[in-house]
N, C-alpha and C positions, 0 to 999 in steps of 0.2 A: 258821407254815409258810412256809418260803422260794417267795416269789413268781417268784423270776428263774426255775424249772421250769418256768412255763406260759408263758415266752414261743418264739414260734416258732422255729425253726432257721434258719440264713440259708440262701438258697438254693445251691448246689451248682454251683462254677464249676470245671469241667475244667480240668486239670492240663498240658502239658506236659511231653514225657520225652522221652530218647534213646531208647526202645524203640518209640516209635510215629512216629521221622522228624520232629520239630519239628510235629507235627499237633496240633490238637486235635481233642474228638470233632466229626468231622460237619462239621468246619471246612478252612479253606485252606490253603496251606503258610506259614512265614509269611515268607520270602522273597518271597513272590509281588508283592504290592506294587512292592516296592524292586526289583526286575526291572524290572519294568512300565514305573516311573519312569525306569532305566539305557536300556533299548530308545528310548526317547522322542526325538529328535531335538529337539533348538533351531529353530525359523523352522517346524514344522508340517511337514516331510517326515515319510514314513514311513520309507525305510529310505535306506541310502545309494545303492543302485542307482536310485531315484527321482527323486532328487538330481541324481545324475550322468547321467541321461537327460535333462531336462529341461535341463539346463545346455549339454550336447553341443546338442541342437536349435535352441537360442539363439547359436550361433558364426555368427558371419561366414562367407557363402555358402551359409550354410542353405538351401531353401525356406521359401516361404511358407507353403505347406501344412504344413511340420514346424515353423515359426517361431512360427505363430499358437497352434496350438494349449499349444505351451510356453508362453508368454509368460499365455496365460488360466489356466492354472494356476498360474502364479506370482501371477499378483493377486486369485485365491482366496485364497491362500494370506497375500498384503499385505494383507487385506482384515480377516484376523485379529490383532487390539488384541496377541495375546499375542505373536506373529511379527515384532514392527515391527523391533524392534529388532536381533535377532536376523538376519534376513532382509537390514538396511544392512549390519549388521559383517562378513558374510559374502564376504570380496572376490571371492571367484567368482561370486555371486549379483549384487553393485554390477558387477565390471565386464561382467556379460550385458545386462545392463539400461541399460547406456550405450552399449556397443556399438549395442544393438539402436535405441536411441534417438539417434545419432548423426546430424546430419545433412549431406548430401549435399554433396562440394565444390563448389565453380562448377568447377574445372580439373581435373575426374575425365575421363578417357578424351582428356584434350588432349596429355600428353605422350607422344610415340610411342614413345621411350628409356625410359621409367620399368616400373617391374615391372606385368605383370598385377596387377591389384586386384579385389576383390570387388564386385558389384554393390554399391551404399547401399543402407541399408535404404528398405523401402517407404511410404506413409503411414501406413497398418493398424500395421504393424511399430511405428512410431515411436510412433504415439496410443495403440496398448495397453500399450508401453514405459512413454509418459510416464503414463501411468493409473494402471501398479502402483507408480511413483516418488510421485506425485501419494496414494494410499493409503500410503505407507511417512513421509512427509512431518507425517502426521498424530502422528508422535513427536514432539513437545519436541525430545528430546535428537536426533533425527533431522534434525530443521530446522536447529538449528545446522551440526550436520556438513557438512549441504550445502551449507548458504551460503558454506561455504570450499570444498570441491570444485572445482575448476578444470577436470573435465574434465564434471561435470554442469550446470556453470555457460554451457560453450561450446556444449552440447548444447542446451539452454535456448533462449541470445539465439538460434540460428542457425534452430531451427524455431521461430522468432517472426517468420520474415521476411514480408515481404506475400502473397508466391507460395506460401506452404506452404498446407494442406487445413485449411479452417477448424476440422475436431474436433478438429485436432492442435493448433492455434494456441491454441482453447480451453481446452485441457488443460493448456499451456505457461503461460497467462497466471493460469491456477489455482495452480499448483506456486510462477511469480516472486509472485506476493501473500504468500503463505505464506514465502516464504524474504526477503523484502523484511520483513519482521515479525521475524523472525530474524537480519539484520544482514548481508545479502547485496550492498547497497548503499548502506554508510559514507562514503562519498567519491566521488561522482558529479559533482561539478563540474568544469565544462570551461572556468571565466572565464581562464586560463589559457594558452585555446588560440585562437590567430586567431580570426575570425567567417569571413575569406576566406583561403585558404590560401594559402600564401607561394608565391612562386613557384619551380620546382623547381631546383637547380643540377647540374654539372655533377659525378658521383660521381669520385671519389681512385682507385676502386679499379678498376671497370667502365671509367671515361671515359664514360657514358652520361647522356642528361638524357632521362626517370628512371633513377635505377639500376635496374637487375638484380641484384644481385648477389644476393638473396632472392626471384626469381623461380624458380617452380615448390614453394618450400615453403609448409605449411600453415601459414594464416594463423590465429590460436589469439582469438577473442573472449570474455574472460572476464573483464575487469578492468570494475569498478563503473562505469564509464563505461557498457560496453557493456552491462551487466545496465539500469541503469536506460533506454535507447534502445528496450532491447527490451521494457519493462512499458510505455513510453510509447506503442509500436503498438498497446497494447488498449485505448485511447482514439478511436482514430479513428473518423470517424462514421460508416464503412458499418458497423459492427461493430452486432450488438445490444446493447439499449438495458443490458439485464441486467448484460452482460458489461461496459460501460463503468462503470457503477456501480461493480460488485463494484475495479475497477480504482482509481477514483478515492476508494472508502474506504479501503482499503490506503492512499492517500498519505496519508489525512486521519490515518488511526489511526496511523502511523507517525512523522507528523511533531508528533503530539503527545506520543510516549512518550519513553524515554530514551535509543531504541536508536540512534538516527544523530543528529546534528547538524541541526538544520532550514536552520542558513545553508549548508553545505556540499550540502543536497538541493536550496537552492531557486539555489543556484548554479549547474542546467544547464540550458540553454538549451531543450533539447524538452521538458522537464517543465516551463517556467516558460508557454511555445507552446500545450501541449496542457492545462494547466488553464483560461486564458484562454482559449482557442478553444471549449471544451466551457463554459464560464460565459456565452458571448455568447449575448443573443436568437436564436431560432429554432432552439436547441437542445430536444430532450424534457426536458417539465417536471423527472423521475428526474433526469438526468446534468447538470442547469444546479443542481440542488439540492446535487449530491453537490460537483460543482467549486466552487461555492460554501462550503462546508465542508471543505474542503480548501484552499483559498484564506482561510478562517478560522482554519484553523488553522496557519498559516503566519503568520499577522499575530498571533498569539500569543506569536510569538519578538521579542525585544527589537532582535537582530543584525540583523532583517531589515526590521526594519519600515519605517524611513527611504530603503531599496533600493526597497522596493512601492510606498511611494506616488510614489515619483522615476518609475518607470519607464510610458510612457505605456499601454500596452495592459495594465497590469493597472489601472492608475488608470479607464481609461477603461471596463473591463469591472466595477469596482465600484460606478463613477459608473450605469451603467447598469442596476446589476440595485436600485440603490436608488431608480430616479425610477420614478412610480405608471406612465408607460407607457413603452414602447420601440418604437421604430421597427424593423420587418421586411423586409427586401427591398430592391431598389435600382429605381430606373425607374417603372416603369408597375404593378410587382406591389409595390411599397411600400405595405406597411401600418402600423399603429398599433394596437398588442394593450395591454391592461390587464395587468400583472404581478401575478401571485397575492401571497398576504403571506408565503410559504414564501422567496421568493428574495428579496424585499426585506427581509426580517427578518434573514436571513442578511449579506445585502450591506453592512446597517446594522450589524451586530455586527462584521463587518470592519472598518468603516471606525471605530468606537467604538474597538476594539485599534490602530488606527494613529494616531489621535489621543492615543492615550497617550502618545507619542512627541513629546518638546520641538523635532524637529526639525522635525516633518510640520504642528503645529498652525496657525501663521500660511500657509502654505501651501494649508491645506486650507479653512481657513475663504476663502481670497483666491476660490476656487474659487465661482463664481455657481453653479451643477448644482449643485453639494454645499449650500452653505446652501439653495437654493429645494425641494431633495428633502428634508432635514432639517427645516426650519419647516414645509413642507408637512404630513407624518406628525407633529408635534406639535399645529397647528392642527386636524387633522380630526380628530386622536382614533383609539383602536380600538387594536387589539394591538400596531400599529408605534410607536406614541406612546411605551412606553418604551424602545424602542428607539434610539428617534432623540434621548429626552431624555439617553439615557446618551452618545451622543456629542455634542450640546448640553454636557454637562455636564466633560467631557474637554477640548475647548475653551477653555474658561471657564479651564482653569490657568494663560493664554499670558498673561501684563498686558498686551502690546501689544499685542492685539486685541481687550480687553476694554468699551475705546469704541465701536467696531465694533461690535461683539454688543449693546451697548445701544441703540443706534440703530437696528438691526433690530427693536428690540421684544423681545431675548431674555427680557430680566430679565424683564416681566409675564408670558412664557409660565413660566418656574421659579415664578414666587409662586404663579400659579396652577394648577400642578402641586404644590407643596410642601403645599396645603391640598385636594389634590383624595384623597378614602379609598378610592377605586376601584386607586389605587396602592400597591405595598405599604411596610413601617413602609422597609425600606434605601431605596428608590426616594426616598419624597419626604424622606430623610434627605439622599442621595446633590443631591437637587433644590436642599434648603435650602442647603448647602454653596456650590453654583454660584452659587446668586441671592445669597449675601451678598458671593461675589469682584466679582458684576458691581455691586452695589450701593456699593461700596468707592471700585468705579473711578468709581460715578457720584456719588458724592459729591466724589471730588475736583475731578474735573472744575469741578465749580460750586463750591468755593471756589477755584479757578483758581490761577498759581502758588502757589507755596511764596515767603513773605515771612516773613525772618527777625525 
């Protein structure tokens, strides 16, 4: 008896015809989908009349009342992963959002011949601006873009000035981190430029000293000069502690990736100002920590390392975050604080990367601070101790100051690091290495010249 009879029927799937309109039974049409998908807007509008209200609301001379409320829908709308993209390419949508974010000339309502102009925008205006830019930024591909934009570049540095509204400033210094990450600031060195500006002559064209002849046009700040002037105001220390941080990692992570040059960042003068000044005693523990790592990671670069230790106020702010105490204050409220091991461990690892350098070595060991803060955290022991044996040990490659270093007692503190198992296997590997240079040089020593 054929078995294939008892097995079941498969179930009954409706058909499709021209007779019943592309339906199935009891089912949808089957366009409807692929409708649905066509109707759909790119960037999360619903229709284009939506679009186009929103946009109109956003122009120059708007109200406030009709400004704000556009602009919080559009960063509903930035706020969605799917729109990022969508939403920048949109040039009607970039330039509402620059517009709106635009900030205020100094010579607005001074020339009395010039055309009526529109009110600037407001603070509100600006901050909710930079908010749905600040949400849109969180694209990859979006960050780049803007880091070459020149016109959201000039909107940036300009509400980053001291006088702007702190929410606004915050939101600005949000966005320059992000876009500083993305290659916004490749060439910010200004060694280039006077320290005191030259004195002014007399113009060819005006006959005037200064000229005019560029007086009454807008002045356009957007070259990496000015982008990085304007990330270095969100260091300063009325600023919260938070906000300094978030700023001073940006430099760190920046200048250890591929994306800019570290000799050409560490080539401007306010960024080289405001890491030094934010690493000095009597800054909060956060932002002495973060500049300190930031400042290590600058002394990471090969180009620059011989520049850092030459130049007195970073010398002196590493010399400083490495000795066990620092002095606070001047006069009569001069104190004497004990330094945690967070910033001398840091300070020490700086000064280990500058010692890598055959130019900085006799130099630094000449330094009395540097060896007394150095032997000190190797004689006491505890976390700093390998710290300070690896720039002990960086030292030790220089042969002209390898007499020097024996005579301090270097060599019995490496023998007695090389066999200490509290250390790990590369440390007292790294130890042994140093103590056999110093023991080289002290051998020779005592068989005294060379006799042929």
């Amino acid at each position: 008896e054929d078995s294939s009879c008892e097995r079941p029927c498969p179930p009954h799937r409706p058909t499709r015809s021209a007779h019943d309109g592309g339906k199935s039974e009891g089912g949808e049409p089957e366009n409807a989908e692929k409708k649905q998908e066509e109707d759909h807007m790119d960037g999360g509008w619903e229709d284009e009349e939506e679009r186009a209200r929103l946009l109109a609301q956003c122009q120059p001379g708007t109200q406030d009342e009709e400004r704000l409320p556009a602009l919080a829908a559009l960063r509903e709308k930035a706020m969605e992963a799917s729109n990022w993209e969508a939403l920048w390419e949109d040039k009607d949508v970039r330039a509402a959002l620059l517009s709106c974010a635009d900030p205020p000339d100094p010579d607005f309502g001074k020339n009395p011949f010039g055309e009526e102009e529109p009110d600037p925008p407001s603070d509100f205006v600006r901050a909710l601006a930079v908010t749905t830019l600040v949400c849109l930024a969180a694209s990859v591909g979006n960050r780049s873009a803007m880091a070459e934009h020149p016109l959201l570049r000039h909107a940036l540095v300009g509400n980053a000035d001291e006088d702007r509204a702190f929410r606004l400033r915050e939101r600005v210094f949000l966005l320059l981190c992000g876009l500083l990450l993305a290659g916004a600031c490749t060439d910010p060195s200004d060694d280039h430029v006077p320290s005191r500006p030259s004195t002014p002559t007399k113009c060819e064209v005006c006959g005037l000293i200064p000229c005019v002849c560029k007086a009454g046009e807008k002045v356009w700040r957007n070259s990496d000069l000015d982008v990085c002037h304007a990330l270095m105001l969100g260091v300063a220390p009325e600023l919260p502690v938070g906000l300094r941080v978030g700023v001073l990692g940006a430099l760190c992570t920046v200048a250890l990736s591929s994306v800019v040059d570290p000799a050409l960042l560490w080539g401007n003068r306010k960024l080289r100002a405001g890491l030094v000044s934010a690493a000095l005693p009597g800054e909060p523990e956060d932002v002495r920590v973060s500049a300190l790592d930031a400042l290590w990671a600058f002394t990471a670069c090969d180009l620059v390392q011989p520049r850092m230790w030459g130049e007195k106020p970073v010398r002196e702010a590493l010399l400083r975050g490495a000795e066990a105490y620092a002095k606070v204050g001047e006069g009569e409220g001069e104190t004497t604080l004990r330094q945690t091991e967070g910033v001398r461990s840091r300070a020490l690892n700086s000064l280990a990367n500058l010692a890598s350098s055959v130019v900085n070595r006799a130099p630094m060991w000449k330094s009395s601070r540097l060896a007394t803060a150095v032997l000190q955290a190797v004689s006491r022991g505890g976390p700093l101790r390998s710290d300070a044996l690896l720039v002990l040990a960086e030292l030790t490659k220089q042969w002209t100051i390898r007499a020097k270093m024996v005579a301090a007692g270097v060599l019995e503190l490496l023998e007695a690091a090389e066999d200490d198992e509290a250390l790990s296997f590369e440390e007292r590997r790294n130890c042994g290495f140093a103590r056999e240079r110093l023991q080289e040089a002290k051998d020779a020593a005592l068989k005294g010249p060379f006799q042929p």
